[in-house]
Residue frames as a rotation matrix with the C-alpha (Angstrom) as fourth column:
UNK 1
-0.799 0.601 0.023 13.51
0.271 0.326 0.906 -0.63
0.537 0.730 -0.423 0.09
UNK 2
-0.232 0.747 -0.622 11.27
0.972 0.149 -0.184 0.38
-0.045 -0.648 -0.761 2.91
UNK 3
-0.443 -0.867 0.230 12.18
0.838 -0.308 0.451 3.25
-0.320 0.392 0.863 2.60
UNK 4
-0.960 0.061 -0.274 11.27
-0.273 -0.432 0.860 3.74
-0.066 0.900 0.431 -0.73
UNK 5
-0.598 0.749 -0.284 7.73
0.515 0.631 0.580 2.14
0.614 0.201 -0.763 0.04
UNK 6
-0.098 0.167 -0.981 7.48
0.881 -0.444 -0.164 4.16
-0.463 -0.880 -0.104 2.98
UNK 7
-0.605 -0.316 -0.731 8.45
0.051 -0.932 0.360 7.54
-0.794 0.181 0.580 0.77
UNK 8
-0.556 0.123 -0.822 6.83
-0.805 -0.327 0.495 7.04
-0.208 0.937 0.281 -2.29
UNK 9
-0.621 0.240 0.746 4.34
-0.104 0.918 -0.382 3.70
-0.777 -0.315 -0.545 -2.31
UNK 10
0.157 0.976 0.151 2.64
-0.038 0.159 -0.987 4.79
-0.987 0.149 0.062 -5.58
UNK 11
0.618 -0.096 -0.780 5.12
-0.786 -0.033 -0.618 4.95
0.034 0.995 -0.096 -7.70
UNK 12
-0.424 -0.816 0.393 7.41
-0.811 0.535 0.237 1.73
-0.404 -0.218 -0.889 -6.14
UNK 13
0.809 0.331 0.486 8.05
-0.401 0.915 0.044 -1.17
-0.430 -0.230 0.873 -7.40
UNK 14
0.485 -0.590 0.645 10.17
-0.368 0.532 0.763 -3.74
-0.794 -0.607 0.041 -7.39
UNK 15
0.328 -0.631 0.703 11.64
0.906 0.000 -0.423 -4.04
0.266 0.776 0.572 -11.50
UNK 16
0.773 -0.308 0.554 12.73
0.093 -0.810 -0.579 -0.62
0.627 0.499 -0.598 -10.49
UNK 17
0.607 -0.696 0.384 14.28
-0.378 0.172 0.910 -0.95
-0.699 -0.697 -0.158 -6.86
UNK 18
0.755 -0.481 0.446 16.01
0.494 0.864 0.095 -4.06
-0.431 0.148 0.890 -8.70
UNK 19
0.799 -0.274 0.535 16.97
0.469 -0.272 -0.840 -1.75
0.375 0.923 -0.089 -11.84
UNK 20
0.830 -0.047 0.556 18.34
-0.167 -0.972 0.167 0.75
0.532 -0.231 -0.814 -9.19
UNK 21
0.064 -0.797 0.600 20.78
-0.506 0.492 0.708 -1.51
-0.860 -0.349 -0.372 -7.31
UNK 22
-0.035 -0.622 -0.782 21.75
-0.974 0.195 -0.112 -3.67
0.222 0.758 -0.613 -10.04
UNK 23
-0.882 -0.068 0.465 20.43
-0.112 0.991 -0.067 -7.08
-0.457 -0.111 -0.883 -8.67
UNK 24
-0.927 0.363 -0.091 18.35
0.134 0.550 0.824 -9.24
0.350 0.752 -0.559 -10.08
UNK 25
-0.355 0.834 0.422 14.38
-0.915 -0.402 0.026 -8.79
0.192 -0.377 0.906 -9.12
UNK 26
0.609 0.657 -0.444 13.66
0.021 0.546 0.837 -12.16
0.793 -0.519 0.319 -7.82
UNK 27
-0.543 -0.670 -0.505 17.17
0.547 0.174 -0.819 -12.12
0.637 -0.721 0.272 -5.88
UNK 28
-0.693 -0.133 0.709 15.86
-0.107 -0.953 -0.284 -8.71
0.713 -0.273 0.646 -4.71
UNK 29
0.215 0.963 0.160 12.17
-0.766 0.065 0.640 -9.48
0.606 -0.260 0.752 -3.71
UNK 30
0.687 0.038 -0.726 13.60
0.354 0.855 0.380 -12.86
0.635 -0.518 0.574 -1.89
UNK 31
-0.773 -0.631 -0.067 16.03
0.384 -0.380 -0.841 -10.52
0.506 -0.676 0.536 0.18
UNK 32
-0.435 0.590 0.680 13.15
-0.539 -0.776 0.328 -8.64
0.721 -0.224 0.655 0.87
UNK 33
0.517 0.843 -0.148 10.85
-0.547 0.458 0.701 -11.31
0.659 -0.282 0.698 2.21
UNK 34
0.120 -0.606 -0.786 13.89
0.795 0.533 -0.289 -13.18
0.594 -0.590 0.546 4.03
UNK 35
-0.851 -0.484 0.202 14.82
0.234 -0.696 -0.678 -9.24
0.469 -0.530 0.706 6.24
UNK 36
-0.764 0.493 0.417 10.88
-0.366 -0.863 0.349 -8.59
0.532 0.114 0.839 6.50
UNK 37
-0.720 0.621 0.309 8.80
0.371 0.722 -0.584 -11.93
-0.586 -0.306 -0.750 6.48
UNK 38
0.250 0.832 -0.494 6.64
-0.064 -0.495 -0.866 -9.90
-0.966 0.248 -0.071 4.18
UNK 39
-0.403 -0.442 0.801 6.66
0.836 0.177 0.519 -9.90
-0.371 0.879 0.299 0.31
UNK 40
-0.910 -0.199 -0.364 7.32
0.151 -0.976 0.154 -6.85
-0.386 0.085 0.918 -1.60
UNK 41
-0.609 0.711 0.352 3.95
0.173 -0.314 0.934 -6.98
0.774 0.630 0.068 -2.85
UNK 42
0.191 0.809 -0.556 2.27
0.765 0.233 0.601 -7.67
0.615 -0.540 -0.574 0.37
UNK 43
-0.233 -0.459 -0.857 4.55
0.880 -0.475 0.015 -4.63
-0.414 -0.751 0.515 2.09
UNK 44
-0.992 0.044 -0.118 3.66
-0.065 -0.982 0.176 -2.27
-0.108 0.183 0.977 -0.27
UNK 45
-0.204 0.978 0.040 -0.16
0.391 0.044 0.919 -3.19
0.897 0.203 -0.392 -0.61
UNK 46
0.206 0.434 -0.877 -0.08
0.976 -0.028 0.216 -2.52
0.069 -0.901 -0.429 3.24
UNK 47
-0.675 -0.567 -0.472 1.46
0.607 -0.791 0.082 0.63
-0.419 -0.231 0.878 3.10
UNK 48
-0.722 0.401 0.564 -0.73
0.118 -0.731 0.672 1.76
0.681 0.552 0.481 0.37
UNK 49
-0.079 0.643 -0.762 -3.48
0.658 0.608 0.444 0.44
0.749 -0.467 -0.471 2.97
UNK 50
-0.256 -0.177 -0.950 -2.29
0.869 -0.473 -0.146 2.81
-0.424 -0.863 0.275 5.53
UNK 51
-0.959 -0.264 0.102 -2.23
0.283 -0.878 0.386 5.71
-0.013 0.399 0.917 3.67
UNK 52
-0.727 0.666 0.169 -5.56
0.116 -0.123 0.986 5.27
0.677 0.736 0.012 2.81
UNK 53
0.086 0.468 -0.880 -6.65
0.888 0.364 0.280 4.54
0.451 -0.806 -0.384 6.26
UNK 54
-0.458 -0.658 -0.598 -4.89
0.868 -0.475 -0.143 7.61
-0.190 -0.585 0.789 7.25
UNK 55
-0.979 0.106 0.172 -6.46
0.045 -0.717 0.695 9.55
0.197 0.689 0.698 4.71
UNK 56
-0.540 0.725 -0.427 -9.42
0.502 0.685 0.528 8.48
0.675 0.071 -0.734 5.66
UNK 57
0.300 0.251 -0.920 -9.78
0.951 -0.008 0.308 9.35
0.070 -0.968 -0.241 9.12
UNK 58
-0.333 -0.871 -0.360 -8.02
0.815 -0.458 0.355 12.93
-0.475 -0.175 0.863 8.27
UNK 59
-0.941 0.098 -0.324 -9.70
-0.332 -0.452 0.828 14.15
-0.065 0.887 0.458 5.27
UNK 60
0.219 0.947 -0.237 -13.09
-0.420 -0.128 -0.899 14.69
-0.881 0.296 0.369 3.34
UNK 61
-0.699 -0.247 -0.671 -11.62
-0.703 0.065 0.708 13.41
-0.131 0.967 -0.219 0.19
UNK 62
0.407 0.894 -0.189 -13.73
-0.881 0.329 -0.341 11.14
-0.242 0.305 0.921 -1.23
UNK 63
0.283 -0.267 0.921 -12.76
-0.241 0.910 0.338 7.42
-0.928 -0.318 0.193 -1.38
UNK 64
0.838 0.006 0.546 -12.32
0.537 0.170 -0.826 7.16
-0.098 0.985 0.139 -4.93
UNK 65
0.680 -0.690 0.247 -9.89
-0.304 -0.573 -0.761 10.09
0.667 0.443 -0.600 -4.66
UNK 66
0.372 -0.642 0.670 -7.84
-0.652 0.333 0.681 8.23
-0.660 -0.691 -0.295 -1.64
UNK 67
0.357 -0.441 0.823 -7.51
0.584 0.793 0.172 5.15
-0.729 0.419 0.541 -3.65
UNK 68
0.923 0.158 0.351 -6.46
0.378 -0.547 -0.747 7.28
0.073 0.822 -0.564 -6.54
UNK 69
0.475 -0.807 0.352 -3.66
-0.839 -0.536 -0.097 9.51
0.267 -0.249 -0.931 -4.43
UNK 70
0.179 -0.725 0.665 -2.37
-0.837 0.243 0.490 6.40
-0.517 -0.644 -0.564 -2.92
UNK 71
-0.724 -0.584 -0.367 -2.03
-0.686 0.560 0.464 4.45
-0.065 0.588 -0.806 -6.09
UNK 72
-0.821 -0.406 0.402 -4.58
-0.389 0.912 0.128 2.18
-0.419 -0.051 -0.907 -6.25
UNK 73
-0.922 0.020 -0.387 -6.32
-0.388 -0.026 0.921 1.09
0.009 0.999 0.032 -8.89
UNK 74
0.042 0.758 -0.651 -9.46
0.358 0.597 0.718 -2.08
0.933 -0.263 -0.246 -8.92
UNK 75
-0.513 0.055 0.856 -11.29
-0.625 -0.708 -0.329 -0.40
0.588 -0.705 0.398 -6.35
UNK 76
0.495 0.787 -0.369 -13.08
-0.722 0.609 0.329 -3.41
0.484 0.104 0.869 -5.70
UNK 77
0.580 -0.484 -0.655 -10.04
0.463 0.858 -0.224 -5.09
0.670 -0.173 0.722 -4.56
UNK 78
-0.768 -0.375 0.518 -9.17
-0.174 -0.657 -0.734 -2.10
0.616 -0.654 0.440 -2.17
UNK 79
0.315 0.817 0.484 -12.85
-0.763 -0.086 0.641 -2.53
0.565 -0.571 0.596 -0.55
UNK 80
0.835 0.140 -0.532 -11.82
-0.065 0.986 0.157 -6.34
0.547 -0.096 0.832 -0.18
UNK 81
0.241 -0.964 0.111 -8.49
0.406 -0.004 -0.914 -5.70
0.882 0.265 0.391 0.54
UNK 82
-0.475 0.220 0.852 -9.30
-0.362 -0.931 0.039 -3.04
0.802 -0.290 0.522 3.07
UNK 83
0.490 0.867 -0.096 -11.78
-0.690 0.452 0.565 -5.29
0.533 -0.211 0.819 4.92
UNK 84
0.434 -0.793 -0.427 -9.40
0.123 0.522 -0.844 -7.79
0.893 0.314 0.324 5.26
UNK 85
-0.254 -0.933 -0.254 -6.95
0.717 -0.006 -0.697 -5.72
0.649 -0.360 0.671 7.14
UNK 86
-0.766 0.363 0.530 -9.18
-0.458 -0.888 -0.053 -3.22
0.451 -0.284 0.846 8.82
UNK 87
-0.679 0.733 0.026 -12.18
0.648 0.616 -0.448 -5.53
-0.344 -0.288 -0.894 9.72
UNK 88
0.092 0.873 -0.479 -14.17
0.424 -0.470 -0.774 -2.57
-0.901 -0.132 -0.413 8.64
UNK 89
0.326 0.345 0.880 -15.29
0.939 -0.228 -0.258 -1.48
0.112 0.911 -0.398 5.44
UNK 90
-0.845 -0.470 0.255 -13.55
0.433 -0.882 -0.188 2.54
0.313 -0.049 0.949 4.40
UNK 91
-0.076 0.781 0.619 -17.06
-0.055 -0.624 0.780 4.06
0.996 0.025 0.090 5.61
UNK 92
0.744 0.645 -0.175 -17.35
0.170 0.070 0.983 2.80
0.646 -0.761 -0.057 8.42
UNK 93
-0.050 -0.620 -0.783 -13.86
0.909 -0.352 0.221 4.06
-0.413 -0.701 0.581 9.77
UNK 94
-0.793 -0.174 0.584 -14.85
0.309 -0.941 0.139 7.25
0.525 0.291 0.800 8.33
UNK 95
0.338 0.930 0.146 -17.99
0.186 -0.218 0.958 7.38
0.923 -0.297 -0.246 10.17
UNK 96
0.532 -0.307 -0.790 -15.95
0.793 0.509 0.336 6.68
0.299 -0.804 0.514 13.45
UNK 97
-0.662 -0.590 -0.462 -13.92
0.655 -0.755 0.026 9.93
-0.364 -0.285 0.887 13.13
UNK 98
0.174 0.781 0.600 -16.82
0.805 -0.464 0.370 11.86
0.567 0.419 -0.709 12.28
């Protein structure tokens, strides 16, 4: 399942993983969080997180098109979201690798 979060974090989620092995999606999502400590939502929000962070610091894209390539939607809750886990707002760690 990391994997697959790791490979592909914008189209994953967890009714499919479930579909794909044949177990049940809470069994699945409580295996997850019991091997990780992390819940599949909170592992793949970070991941998407990275990407973006990555993208960030790498690229000229425009923020709108990061959140976009790396799946994520209510940009408003990426700023917040972002913040959070970055301490720093997506400008200012783009300003930083200027």
């Amino acid at each position: 399942m990391l994997n697959e979060i790791t490979k592909n974090p914008k189209d994953c989620n967890l009714n499919k993983l479930a579909e794909e092995s044949s177990y049940n999606r809470a069994y699945l999502g409580s295996l997850f969080k019991k091997y990780t400590g992390l819940s599949f939502s909170e592992a793949l929000k970070d991941r998407k997180l990275l990407d973006a962070y990555n993208m960030l610091i790498s690229t000229k894209m425009p923020i709108s098109e990061i959140t976009e390539q790396v799946g994520i939607s209510n940009k408003t809750c990426y700023y917040n979201k972002f913040k959070k886990k970055a301490h720093k707002l997506p400008n200012d760690v783009r300003a930083e690798f200027k």
